[in-house]
N, C-alpha and C positions, 0 to 999 in steps of 0.2 A: 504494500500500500504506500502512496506519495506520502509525504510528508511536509509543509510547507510552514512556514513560521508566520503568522501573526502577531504585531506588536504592537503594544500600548504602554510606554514609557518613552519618559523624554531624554535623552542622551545630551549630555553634554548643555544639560540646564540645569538652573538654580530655584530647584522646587523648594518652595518656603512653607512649609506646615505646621500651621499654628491652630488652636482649637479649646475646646474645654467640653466638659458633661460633668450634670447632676447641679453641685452648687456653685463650680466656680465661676467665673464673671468671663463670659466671651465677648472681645472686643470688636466689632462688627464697623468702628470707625477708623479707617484704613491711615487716617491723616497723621496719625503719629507713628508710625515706622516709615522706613529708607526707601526713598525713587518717589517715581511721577505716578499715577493708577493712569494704565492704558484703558484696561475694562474689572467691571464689578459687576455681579451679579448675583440675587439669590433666589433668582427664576429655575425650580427644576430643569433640568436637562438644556440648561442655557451652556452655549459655548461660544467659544472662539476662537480661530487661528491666528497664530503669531508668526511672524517672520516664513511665511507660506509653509513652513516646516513642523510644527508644534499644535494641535486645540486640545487646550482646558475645555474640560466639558464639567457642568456637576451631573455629575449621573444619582441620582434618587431613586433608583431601581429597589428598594426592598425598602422606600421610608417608610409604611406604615407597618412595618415590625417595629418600630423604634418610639412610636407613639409621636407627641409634638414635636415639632424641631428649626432650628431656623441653620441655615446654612448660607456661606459666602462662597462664591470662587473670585478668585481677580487676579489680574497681568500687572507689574509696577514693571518700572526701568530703571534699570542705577546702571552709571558708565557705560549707558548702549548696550548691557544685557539687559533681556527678559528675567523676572524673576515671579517665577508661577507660583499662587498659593490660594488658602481655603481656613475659614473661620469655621466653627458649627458651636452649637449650644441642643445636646439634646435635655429635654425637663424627664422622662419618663423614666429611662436607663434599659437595661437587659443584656445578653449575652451574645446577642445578634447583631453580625454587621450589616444598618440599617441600608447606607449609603456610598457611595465609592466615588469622591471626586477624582478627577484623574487627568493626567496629563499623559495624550497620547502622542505617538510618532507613526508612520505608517500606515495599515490598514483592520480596522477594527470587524469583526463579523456583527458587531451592533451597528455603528454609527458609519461607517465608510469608510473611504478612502480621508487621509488626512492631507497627501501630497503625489502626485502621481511621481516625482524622483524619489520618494524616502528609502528605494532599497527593499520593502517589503511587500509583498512575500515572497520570499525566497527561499528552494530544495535544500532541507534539513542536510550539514555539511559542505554546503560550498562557501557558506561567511563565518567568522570570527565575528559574535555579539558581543562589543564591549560597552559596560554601563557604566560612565562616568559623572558622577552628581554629589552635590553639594544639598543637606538639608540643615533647616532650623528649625525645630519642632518644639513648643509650647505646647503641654497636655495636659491634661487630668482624668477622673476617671475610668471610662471604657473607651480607648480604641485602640487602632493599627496603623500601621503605616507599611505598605508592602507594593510591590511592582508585579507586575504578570505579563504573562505574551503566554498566546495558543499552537498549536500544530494544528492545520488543517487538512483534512484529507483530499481536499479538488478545489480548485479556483473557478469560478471566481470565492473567494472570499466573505465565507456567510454560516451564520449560524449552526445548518445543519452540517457543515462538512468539519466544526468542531473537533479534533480528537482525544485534545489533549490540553489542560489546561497547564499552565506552571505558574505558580505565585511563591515569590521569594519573600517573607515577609521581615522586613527591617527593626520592626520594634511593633508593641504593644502591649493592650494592657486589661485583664478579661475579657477579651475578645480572641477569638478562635477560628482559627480559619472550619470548612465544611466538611472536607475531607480528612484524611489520614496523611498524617508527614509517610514519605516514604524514600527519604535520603538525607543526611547529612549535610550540611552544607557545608565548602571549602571556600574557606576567603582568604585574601591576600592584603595583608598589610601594610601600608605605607606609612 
């Protein structure tokens, strides 16, 4: 069977992830931290592409597991980079990841295509995937912070040709991913 990679992370960007749950105070006014606000929004499934390479999306795919909620995505600029990020305030709590904002690259089997040059999708073994990213994360407490890209079994690029999910998760905090770990991770230290 083919194998093709689908991806949804941003390489070689400055995802800024900042947030809270339960009682702590989410800052939802953007005007006191660093850069210009290109775009803000806390429109479900609002997006937008950046530099024809990059869309922030907030994806709210499972917010009513999470009960009330307010959530932000937005683009700033400091020294002509992009710097991607996302506020949320949920009141209710749980163990379920309600919502997944996300910074895509590539071509998503949800939302599209993000750039027709990004490289992807491309036969599992012909590229070298490397993820290079800088975060700044403000939490409290229930989430995650984690990246994904799928295998798909036939292009074009879409839901059912799915095979294979992989989600690396960076940090968290009772929150779980859905499946079973099924590998160790090897990281490289700088």
């Amino acid at each position: 069977m083919r194998r093709c990679f689908s991806f949804i992370l941003a390489l070689s960007s400055l995802p800024l992830v900042s947030g809270c749950h339960g009682s702590a105070r989410a800052d939802f006014d953007l005007s006191g931290s660093e850069g210009a606000t290109l775009f803000e929004s806390e429109k479900n499934f609002a997006a937008t592409t950046v530099d024809g390479r990059y869309r922030i999306f907030n994806n709210a795919w499972n917010a009513k597991a999470g009960g009330p909620f307010r959530q932000k995505i937005f683009v700033k600029e400091l020294d002509g980079k992009p710097i991607f990020g996302w506020v949320w305030k949920w009141w209710a709590g749980g163990a379920d990841v309600a919502t997944y904002p996300e910074i895509q690259v590539g071509n998503s089997p949800w939302t599209g295509e993000v750039s027709p040059d990004s490289g992807f999708p491309f036969r599992v073994g012909k590229k070298k995937i490397v993820v290079d990213f800088d975060v700044s994360m403000h939490a409290s407490g229930s989430y995650d912070l984690a990246f994904e890209f799928w295998t798909v079994s036939s292009l074009p690029v879409r839901k059912v040709g799915i095979a294979h999910e992989v989600m690396i998760w960076l940090a968290e905090n009772r929150l779980g991913p859905a499946g079973a770990e099924t590998a160790e991770p090897y990281q490289t230290l700088k």
